[in-house]
C-alpha positions, 0 to 999 in steps of 0.5 A: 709435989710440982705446981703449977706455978714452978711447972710453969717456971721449968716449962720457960725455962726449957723454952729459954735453953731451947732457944738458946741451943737452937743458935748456937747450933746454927752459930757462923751459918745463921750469921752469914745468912742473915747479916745486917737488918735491911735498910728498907722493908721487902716483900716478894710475892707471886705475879698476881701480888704486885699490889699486896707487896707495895701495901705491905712495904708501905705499912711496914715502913710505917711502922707495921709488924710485918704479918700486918703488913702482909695480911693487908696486902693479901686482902687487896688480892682476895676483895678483887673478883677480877682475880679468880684464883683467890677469895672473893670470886674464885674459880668454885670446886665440882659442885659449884661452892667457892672453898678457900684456904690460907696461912700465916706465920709470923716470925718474931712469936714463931706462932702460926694459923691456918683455915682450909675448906673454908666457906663464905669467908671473903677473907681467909687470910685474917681468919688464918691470923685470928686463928694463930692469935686467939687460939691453942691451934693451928689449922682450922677446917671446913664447917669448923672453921667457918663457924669460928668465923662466925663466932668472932663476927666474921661476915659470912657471905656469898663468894660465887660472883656471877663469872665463876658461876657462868665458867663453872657451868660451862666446865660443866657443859664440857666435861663429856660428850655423851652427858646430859650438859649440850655444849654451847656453839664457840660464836655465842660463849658469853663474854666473860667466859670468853675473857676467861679462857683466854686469860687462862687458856682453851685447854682450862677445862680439861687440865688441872689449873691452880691459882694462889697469892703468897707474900713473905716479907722482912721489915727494917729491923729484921723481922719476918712473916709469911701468907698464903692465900689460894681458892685452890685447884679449880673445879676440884673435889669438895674438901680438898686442900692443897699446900697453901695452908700446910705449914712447912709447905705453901708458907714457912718462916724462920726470924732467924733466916727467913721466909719463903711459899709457894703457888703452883701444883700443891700435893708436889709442893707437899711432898717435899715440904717445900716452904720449910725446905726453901728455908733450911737452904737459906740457913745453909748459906744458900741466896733466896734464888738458889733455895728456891731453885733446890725445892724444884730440883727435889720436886722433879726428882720425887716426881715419878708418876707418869701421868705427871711427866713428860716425855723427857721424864720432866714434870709438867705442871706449874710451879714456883717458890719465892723467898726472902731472907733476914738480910732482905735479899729475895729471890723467886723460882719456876719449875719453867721459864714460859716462853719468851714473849711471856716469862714466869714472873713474880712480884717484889716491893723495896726501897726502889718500889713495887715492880716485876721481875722474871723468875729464875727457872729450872727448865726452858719453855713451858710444860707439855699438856 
């Protein structure tokens, strides 16, 4: 009879002989993408993270583990209200409640955690971590993963500040003509309405707008992790999810080679498994940069919905992909360059600081609306 003693005994070593085979498949190619540890931590991050890399590298150089690190980071992001695609202050769905999602993985345990649909948790991305470290699951959602939140002492508050609830309720008031909502004269908007579209756009009410932070990071001894942290598409349908807390698409991470996540339109981004892609083109010898460049080509391959394209059959919608790679080379990519008083950016911490730099990009311009 197998007991559980030697069930368990067998069990690990499968898990040693499976590890063991997963190298020497990747043998050269694992080798050459990765090389020697940097000599400084690195952090890449979308535009809106330039303060979650330069925590993150700050923590890792003193010693951190990176998903630590990066978590930290990420909580800078979500606290800021003035931030309205992530966390605290995030832009409500249809009915006016702040959902949030978010994931972790952490490359040296290959374990991961995420929550989604989450309400009145300011921070997602810690509950993601608490759910990857103190249970047997993956992806927690909705109502169930608010109350494991509270179950471990997580604050339950409010998230709607007095801004998103104004632009919610001026979404509202523009959403049809013939409705019972009277649209307000454009001379008396209130300020903070105003100060919103004109970060965001006029047509913000009438296109789908999508607002997330990632951060993938490497510390000095070669160890990775990865986080995504989003409020999701604005003014979207109660429940949705996009690729934020989907492993293998808005964040994936490999201690072998890498890590990598995204912000943008996140059912494109799902599709094609995107994170996980950006990572097995890192495997195969490809730069941070060219890895990311390959999932927006599939993306715009895969797009076929007319409703999505344009008039040169090119997808018009945002979105980017950042990565870095055990060696602590990174990149960033975007489905467009922006125009050129205004490129797509993103955020990258080193030994040379935190700063921004411009994306590479599959198409010049910007989308069509």
């Amino acid at each position: 009879m197998l007991t559980r003693r030697t069930f368990l005994a067998v069990a690990a070593g499968a898990a040693a002989f499976g590890r063991g085979v997963r190298r020497a498949l990747a043998g050269e190619t694992a080798k050459t993408a990765s090389g020697a540890p940097p000599a400084h931590p690195v952090a890449v991050s979308s535009e809106n993270g330039l303060r979650a890399v330069q925590r993150a590298v700050e923590r890792m150089r003193g010693g951190a583990d990176p998903l630590d690190a990066i978590v930290e980071g990420v909580a800078i992001i979500e606290d800021d209200p003035a931030d309205m695609t992530v966390g605290y202050g995030g832009v409500p769905n249809e009915e006016g409640v702040v959902q949030l999602d978010a994931s972790v993985m952490h490359g040296p345990t290959g374990r991961a955690g995420a929550v989604a649909a989450v309400e009145g948790v300011k921070n997602p991305a810690r509950l993601a971590k608490l759910v990857m470290e103190t249970t047997d699951h993956i992806l927690l959602v909705g109502a169930g993963a608010r109350r494991f939140a509270e179950q471990n002492g997580v604050p339950i508050e409010n998230l709607l500040t007095p801004k998103a609830r104004k632009v919610w309720l001026y979404w509202k008031q523009n959403l049809a003509n013939d409705d019972n909502w009277l649209e307000p004269p454009r001379d008396k908007l209130d300020p903070e309405v105003r100060e919103f579209i004109d970060k965001y756009g006029a047509d913000i009410f009438h296109e789908p707008r999508h607002g997330t932070v990632h951060v993938s990071g490497v510390d000095t001894r070669g160890d990775l992790a990865g986080c995504t942290s989003t409020s999701g598409l604005f003014f979207k349908i109660p429940g949705r999810a996009g690729d934020s807390p989907i492993i293998g698409a808005g964040c994936y991470t490999d201690n072998d080679v890498g890590s990598a996540g995204s912000t943008g339109r996140g059912e494109a981004d799902i599709l094609v498994c995107g994170g996980h892609t950006v990572v097995e083109m890192m495997r195969q010898g490809k730069s941070p940069e060219e890895a990311c460049l390959e999932a927006l080509k599939r993306i715009a391959a895969s797009t076929r919905d007319t409703r999505l394209l344009d008039a040169k059959g090119r997808p018009k919608f945002s979105i980017k992909f950042y990565a870095v790679n055990k060696r602590g080379a990174y990149g960033s990519a975007s489905m467009w360059g922006g125009p050129p008083e205004k490129p797509a950016r993103f955020s990258v911490a080193d030994g040379r600081g935190a700063r921004l730099e411009n994306c590479a990009f599959l198409f010049p311009g910007k989308p069509a609306r």
